[in-house]
Structure formats: C-alpha cells, structure tokens
C-alpha positions in Angstrom: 207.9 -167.0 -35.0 209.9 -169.4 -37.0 214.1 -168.8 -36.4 214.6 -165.9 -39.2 217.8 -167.7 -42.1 220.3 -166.0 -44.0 218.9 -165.4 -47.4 220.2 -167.2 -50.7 221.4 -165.8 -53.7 217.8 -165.5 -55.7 216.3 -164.2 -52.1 218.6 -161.5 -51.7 218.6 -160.6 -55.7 214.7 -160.5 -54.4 215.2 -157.9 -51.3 217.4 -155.8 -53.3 214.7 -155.4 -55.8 212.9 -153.2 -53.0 215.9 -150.9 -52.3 216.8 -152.9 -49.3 220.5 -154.1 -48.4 220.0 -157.8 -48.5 223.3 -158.3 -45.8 220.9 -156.5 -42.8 217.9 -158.8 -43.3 217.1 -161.9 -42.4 214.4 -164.3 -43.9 211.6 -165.3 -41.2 209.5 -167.2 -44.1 209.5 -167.5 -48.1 206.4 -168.6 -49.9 204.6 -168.6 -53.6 202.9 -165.3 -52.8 205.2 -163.3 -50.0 208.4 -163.7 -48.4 208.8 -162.2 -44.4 212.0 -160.8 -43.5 213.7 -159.3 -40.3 215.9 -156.2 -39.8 218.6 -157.9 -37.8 219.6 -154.7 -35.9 215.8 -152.9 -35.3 214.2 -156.1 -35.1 211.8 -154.3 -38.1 209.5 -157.0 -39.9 208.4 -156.1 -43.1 206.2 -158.6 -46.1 207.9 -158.7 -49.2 204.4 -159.8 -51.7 205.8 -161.7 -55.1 203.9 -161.0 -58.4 
C-alpha cells in the first residue's frame, strides 16, 4: 500500500460529504472514480466512490 497523505482542501470538503471528520483520515489513493482513505487511529480503510 502506497504511504496514506494528508488530504487537501477539496479532498476533505469530499470526506466530510460522508459524515466523516476529515482531520482522522488519511488519503491512501485519489482517482476519477474512488478515493481510498485510512482511519489514522483504527487503521479502518474504507472506498469513498465519486459520481
């Protein structure tokens, strides 16, 4: 697995879209149809899918 990033503005206006707290997740991978994000205290992975 790639080294998980903090996320940028637009990626964390993103994350909070799905109830999430953007400042406890980091971002794994972001592409055109999904972005992959990591809990950074659980270690949780979840798949964020873009419309």
């Amino acid at each position: 697995m790639k080294q998980a990033k903090k996320p940028t503005r637009q990626q964390k206006i993103f994350i909070s879209g799905f109830r999430l707290v953007p400042a406890n997740w980091l971002v794994v991978s972001d592409s055109k149809e999904s972005m992959t994000i990591i809990h950074k205290h659980t270690d949780t992975v979840k798949t964020l899918k873009k419309l």
